[in-house]
MDTraj code that builds the backbone (N, CA, C; nanometers):
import mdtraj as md
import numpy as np

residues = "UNK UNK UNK UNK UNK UNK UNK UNK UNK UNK UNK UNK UNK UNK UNK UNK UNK UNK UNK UNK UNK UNK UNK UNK UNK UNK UNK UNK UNK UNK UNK UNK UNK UNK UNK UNK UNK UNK UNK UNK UNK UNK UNK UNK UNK UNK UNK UNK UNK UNK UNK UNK UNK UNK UNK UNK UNK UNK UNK UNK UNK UNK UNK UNK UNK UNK UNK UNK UNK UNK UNK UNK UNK UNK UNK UNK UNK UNK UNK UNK UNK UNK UNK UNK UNK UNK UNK UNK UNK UNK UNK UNK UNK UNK UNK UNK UNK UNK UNK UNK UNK UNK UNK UNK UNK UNK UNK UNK UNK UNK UNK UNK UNK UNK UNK UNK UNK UNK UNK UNK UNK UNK UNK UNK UNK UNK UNK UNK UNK UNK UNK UNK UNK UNK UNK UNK UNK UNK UNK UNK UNK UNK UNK UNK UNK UNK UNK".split()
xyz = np.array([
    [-0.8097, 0.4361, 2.6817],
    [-0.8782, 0.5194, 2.5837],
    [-1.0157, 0.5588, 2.6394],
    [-1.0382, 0.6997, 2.6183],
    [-1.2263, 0.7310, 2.6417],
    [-1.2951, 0.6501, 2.5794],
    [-1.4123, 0.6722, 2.6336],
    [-1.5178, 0.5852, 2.5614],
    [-1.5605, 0.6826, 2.4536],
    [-1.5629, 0.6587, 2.3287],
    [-1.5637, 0.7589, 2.2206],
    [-1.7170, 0.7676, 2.1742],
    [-1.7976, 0.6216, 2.2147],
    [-1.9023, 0.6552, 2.2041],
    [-2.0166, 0.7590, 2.2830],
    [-2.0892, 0.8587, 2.2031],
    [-2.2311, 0.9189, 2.3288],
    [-2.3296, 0.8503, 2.3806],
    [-2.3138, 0.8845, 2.4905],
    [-2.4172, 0.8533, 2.6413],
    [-2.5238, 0.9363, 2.6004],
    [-2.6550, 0.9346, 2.6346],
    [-2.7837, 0.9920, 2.6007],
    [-2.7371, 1.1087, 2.7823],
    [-2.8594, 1.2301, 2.6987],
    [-2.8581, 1.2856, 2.8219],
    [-2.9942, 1.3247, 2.8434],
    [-3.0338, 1.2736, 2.7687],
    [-3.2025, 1.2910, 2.7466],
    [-3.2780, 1.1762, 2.7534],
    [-3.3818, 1.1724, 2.8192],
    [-3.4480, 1.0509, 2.8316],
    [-3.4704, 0.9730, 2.7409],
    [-3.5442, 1.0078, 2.6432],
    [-3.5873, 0.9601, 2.4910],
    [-3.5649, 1.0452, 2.3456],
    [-3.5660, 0.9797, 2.2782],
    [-3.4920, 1.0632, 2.1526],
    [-3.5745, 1.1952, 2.1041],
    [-3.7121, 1.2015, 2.1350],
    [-3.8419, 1.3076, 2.1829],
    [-3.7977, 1.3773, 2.2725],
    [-3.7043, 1.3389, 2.3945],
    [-3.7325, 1.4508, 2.5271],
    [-3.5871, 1.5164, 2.4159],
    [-3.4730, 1.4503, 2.3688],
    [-3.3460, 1.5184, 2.3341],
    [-3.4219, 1.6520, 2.2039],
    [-3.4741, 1.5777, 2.0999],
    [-3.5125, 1.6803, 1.9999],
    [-3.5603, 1.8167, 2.0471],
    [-3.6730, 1.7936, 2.1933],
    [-3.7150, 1.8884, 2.2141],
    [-3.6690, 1.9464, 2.3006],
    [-3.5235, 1.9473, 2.3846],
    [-3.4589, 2.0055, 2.4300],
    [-3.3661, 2.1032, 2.3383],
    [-3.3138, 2.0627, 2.2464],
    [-3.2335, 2.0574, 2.1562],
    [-3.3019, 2.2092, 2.0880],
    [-3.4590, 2.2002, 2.0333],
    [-3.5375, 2.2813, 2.0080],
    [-3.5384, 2.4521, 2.1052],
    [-3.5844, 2.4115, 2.2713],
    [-3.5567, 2.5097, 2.3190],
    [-3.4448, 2.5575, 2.3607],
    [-3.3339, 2.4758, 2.3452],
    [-3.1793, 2.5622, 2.3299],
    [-3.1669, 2.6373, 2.2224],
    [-3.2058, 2.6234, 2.1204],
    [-3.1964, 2.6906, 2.0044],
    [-3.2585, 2.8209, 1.9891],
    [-3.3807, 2.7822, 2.0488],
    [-3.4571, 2.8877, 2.0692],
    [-3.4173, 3.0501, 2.1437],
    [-3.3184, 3.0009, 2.2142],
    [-3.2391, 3.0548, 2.3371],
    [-3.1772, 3.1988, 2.2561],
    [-3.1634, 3.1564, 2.1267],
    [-3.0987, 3.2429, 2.0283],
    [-3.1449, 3.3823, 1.9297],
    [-3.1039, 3.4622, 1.9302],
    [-3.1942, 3.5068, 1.8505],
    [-3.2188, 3.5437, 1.7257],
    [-3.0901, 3.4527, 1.6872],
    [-3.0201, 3.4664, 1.5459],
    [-2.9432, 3.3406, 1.4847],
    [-2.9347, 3.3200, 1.3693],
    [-2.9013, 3.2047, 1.3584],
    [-2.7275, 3.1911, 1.3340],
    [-2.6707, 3.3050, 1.3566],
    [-2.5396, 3.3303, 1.3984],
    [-2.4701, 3.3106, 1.5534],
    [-2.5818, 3.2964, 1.6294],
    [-2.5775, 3.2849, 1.7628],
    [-2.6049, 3.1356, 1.7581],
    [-2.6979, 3.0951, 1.6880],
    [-2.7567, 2.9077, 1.6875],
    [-2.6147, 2.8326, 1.6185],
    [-2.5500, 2.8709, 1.5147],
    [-2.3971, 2.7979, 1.4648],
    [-2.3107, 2.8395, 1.5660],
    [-2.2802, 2.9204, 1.6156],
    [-2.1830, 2.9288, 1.7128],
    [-2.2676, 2.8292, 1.8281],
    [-2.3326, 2.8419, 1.8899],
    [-2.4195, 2.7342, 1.9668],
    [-2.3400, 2.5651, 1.9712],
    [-2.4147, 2.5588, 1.8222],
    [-2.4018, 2.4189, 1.7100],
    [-2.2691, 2.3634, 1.7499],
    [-2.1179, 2.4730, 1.6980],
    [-2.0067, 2.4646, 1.7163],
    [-1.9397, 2.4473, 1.8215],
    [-2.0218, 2.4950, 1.9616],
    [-1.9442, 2.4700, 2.0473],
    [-1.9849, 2.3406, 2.1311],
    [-2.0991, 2.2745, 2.0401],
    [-2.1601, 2.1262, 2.1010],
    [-2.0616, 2.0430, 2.0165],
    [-2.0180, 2.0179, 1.9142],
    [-1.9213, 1.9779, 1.8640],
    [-1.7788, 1.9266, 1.9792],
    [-1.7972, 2.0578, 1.9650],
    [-1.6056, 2.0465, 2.0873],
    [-1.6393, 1.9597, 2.2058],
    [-1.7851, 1.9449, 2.2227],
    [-1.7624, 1.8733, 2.3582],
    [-1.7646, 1.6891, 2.2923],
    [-1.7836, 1.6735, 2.2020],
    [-1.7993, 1.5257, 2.1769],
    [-1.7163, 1.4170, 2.2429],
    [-1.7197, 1.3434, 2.2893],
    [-1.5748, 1.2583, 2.3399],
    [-1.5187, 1.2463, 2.2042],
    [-1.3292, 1.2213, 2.2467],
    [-1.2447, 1.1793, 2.1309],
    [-1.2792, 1.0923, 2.0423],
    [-1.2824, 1.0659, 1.8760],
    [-1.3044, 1.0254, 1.7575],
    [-1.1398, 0.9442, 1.7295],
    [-1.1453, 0.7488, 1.7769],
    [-0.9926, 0.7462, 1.7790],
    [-0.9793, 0.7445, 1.6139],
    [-0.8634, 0.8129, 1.6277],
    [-0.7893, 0.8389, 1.4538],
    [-0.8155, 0.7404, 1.3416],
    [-0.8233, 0.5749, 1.4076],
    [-0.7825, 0.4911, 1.3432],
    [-0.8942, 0.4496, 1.2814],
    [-1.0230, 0.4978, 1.2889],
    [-1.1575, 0.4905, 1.2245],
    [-1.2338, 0.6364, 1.1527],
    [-1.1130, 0.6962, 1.1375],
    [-1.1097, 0.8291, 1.0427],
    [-1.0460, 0.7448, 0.8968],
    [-1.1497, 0.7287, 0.8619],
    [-1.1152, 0.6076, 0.7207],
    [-1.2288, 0.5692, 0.6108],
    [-1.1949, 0.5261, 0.5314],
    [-1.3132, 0.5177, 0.4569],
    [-1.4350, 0.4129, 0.4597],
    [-1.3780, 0.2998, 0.5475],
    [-1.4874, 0.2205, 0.5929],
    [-1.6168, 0.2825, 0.6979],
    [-1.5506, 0.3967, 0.7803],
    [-1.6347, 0.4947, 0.8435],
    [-1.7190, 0.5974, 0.7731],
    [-1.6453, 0.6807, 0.7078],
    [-1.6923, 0.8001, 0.6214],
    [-1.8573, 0.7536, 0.5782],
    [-1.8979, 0.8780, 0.6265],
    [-2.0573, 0.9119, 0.5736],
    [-2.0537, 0.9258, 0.4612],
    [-2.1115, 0.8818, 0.3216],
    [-2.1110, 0.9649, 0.1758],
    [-2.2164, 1.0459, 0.2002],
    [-2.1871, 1.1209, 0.0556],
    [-2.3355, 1.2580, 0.0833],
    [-2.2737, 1.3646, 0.1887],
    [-2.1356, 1.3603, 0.2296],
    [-2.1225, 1.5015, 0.2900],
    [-2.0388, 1.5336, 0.2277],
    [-2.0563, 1.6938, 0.2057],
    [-1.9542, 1.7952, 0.1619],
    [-1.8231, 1.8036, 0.2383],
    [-1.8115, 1.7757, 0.3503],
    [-1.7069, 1.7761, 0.4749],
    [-1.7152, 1.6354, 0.4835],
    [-1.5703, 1.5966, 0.5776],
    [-1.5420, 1.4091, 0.5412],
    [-1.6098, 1.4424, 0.7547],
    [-1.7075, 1.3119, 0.7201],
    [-1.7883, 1.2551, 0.8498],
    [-1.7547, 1.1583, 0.8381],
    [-1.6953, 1.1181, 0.9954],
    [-1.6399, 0.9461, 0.9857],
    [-1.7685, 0.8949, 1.1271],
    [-1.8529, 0.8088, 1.1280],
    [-1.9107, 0.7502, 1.2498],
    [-1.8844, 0.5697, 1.2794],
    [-1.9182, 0.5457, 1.4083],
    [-1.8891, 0.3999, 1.4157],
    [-2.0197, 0.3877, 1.4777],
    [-2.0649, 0.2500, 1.5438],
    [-2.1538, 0.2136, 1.6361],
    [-2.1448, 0.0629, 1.6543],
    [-2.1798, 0.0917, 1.7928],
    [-2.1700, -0.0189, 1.9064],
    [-2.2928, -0.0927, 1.9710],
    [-2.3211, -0.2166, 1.9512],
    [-2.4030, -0.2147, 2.0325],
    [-2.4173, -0.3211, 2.1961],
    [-2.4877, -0.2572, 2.2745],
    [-2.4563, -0.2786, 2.4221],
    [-2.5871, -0.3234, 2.5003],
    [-2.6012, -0.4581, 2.5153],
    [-2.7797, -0.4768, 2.6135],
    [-2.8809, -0.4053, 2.4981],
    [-2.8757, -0.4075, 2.3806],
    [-3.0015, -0.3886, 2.3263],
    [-3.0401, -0.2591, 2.2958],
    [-2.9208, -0.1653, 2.3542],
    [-2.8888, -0.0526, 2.2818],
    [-2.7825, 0.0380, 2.2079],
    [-2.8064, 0.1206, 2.1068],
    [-2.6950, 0.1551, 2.0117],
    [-2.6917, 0.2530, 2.0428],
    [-2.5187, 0.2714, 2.0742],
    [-2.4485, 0.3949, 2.0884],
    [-2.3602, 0.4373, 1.9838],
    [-2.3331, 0.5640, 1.9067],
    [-2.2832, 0.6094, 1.7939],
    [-2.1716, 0.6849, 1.8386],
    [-2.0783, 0.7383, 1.7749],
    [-1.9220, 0.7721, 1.7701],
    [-1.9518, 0.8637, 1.6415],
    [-1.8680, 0.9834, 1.6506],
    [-1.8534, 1.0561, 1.5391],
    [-1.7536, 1.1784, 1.5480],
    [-1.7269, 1.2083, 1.4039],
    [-1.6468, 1.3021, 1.3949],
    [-1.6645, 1.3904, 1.2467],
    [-1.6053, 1.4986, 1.2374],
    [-1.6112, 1.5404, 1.1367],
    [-1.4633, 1.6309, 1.1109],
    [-1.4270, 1.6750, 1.0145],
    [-1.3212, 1.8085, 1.0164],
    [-1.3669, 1.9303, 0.9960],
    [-1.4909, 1.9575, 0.9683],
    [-1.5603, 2.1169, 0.9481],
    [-1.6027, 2.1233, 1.1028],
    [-1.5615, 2.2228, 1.2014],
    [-1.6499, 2.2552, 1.3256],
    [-1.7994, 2.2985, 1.3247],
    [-1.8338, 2.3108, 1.2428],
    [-1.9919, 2.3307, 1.1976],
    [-2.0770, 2.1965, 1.1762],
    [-2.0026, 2.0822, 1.1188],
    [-2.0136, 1.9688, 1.0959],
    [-1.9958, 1.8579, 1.2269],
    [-1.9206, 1.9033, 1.3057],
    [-1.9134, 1.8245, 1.4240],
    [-2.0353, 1.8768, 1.5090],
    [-2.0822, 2.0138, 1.5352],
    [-2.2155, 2.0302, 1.6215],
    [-2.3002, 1.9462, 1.5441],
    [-2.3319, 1.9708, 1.4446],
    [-2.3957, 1.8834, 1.3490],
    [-2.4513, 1.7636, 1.4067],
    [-2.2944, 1.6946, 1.3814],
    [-2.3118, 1.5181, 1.4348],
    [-2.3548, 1.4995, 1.5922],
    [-2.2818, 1.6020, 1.6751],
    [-2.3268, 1.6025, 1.8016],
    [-2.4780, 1.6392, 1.8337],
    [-2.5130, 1.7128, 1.7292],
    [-2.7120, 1.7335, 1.7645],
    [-2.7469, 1.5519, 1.7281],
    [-2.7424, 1.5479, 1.6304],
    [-2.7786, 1.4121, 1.5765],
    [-2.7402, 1.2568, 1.6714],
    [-2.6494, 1.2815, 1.7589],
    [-2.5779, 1.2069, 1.8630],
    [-2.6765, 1.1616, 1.9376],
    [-2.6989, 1.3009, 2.0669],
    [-2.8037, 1.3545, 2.1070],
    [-2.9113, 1.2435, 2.1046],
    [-2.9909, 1.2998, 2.0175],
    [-3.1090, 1.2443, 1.9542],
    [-3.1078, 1.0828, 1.9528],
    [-3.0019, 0.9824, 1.8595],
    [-2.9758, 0.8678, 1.8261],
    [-2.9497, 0.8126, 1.9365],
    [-2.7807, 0.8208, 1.9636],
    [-2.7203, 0.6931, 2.0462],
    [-2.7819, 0.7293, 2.1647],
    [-2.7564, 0.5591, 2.2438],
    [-2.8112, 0.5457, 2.3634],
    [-2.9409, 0.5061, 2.3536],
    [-3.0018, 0.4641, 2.1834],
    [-3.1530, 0.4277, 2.2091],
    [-3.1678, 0.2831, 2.0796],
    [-3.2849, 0.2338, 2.1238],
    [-3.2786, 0.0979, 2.0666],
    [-3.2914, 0.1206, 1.9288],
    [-3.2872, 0.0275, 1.8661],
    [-3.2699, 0.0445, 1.7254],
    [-3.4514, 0.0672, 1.6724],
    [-3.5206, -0.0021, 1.7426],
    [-3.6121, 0.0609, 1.7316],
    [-3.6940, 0.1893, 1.7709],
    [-3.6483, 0.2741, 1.8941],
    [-3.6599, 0.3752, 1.9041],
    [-3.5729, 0.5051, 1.8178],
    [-3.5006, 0.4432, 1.7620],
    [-3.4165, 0.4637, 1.6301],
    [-3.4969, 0.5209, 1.5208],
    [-3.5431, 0.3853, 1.4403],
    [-3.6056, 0.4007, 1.3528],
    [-3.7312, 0.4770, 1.3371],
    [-3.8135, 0.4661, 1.4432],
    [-3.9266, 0.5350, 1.4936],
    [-3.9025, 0.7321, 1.4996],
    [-3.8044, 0.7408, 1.5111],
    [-3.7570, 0.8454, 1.5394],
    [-3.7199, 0.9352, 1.3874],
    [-3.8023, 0.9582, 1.3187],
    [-3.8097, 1.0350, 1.1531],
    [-3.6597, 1.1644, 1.1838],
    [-3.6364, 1.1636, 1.1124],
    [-3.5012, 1.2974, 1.0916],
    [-3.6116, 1.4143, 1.0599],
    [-3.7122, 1.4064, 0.9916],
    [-3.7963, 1.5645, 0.9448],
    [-3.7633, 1.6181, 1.0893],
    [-3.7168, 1.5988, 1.1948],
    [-3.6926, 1.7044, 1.3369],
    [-3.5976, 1.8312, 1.2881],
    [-3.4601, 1.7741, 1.1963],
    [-3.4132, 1.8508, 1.1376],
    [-3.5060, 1.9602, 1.0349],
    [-3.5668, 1.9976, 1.0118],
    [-3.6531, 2.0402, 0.9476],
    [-3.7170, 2.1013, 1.0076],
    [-3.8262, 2.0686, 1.0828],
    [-3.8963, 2.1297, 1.1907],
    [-3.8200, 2.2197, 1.2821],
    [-3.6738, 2.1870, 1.3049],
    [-3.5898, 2.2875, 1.4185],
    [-3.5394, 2.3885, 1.3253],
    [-3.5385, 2.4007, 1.1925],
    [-3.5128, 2.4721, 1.0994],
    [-3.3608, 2.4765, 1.0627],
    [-3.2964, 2.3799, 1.0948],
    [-3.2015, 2.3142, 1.0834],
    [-3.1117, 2.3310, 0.9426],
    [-3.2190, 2.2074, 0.8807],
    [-3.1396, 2.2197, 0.6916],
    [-3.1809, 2.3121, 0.6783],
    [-3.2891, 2.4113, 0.6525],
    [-3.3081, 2.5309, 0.5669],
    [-3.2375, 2.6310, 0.6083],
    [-3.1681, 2.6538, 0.7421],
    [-3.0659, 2.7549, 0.7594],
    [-2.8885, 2.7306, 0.7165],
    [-2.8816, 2.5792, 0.7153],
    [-2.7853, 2.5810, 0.6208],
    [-2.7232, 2.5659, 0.4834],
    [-2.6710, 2.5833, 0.3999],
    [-2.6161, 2.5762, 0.2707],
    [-2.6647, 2.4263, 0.2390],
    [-2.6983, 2.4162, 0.0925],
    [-2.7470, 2.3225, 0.0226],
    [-2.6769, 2.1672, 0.0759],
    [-2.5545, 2.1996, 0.0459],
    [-2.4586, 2.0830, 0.0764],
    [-2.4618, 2.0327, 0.2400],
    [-2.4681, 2.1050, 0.2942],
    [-2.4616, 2.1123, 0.4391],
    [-2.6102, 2.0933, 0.4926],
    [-2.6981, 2.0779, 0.4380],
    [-2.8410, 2.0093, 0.4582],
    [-2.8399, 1.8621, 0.3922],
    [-2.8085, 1.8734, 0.2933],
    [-2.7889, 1.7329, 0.2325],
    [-2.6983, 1.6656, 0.3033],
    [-2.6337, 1.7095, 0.3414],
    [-2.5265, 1.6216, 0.4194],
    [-2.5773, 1.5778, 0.5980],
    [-2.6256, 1.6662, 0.6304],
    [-2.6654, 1.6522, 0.7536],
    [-2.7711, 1.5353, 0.7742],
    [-2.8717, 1.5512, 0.6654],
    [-2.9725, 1.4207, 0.6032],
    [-2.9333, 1.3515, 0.5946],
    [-2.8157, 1.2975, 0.4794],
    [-2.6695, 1.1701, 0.5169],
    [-2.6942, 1.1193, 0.6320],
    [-2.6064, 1.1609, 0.7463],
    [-2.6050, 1.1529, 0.8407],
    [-2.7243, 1.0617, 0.9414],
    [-2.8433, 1.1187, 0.9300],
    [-2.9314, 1.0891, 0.9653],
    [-2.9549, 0.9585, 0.9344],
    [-2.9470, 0.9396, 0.7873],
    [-2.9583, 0.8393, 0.7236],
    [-2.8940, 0.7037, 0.7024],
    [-2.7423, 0.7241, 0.7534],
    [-2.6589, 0.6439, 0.7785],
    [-2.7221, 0.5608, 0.9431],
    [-2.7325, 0.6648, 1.0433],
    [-2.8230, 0.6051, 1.1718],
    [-2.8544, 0.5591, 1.1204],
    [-2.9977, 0.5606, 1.0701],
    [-3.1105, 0.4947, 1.0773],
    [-3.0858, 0.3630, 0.9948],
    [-3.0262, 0.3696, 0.8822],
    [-2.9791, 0.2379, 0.8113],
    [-2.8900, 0.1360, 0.8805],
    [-2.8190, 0.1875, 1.0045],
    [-2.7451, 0.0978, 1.0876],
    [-2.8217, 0.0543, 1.2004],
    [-2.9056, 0.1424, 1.2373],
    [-3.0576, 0.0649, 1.3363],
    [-3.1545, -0.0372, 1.2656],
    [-3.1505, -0.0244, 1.1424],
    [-3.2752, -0.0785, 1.0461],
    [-3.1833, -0.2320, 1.0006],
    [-2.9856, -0.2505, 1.0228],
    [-2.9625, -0.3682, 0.9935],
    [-2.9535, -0.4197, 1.1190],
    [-2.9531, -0.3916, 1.2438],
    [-2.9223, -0.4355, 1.3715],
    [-3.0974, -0.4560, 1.4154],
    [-3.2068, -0.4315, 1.3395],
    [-3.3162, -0.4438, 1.3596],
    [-3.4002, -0.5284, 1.3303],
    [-3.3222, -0.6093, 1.1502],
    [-3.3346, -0.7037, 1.1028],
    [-3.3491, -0.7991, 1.1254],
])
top = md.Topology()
chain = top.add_chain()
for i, resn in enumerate(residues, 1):
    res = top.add_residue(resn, chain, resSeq=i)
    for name in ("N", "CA", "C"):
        top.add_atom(name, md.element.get_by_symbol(name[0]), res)
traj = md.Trajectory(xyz[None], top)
């Protein structure tokens, strides 16, 4: 089986946001930034089936988000999936950013980035709230592995 969890490709969860930022930027429309979004999705490694379940599932999303996490030498790597393709770039920005960093560089790491990249306010109510979820689920699984 792949390793389903993401590898960082960014130094720190700062160098990913602000990469993340000038890719976006790249765009000049925010029809060009979801298609973007969508096709970071497709690259995620495989999500195995058998944790597409409700012990996984994110609440707070409009679309069913299933994530896991692992942790390895003192750092946490995250797994995710979604069934909306809009929802999987989603998890894959948020990937990005998270796994591959300690639970305290985790926590340290505020979600308002979503916000600042203009993120939730370009998408639908549900689909900001949900993306926040998300965020929030991290950080609550860094904050018990931190404990």
């Amino acid at each position: 089986m792949t390793d389903p969890f993401v590898l960082p490709q960014d130094e720190t969860a700062a160098a990913a946001i602000a990469a993340i930022g000038e890719e976006l930027d790249l765009f000049d429309d925010w029809m060009q930034r979801y298609q973007y979004i969508i096709e970071l999705g497709r690259t995620m490694p495989p999500f195995p089936a058998e944790w597409m379940d409700d012990a996984h599932r994110v609440p707070g999303c409009q679309s069913q988000v299933w994530l896991e996490m692992t942790a390895r030498d003192g750092v946490l790597f995250f797994a995710g999936a979604s069934d909306a393709a809009i929802v999987s770039g989603l998890v894959a920005l948020l990937l990005r950013v998270y796994s591959g960093r300690s639970a305290d560089e985790i926590l340290a790491t505020d979600s308002g980035f979503l916000r600042e990249l203009g993120l939730v306010q370009a998408l639908s109510t549900n689909r900001g709230n949900g993306v926040e979820a998300m965020a929030r689920a991290i950080r609550h699984a860094a904050a018990q592995v931190a404990a």
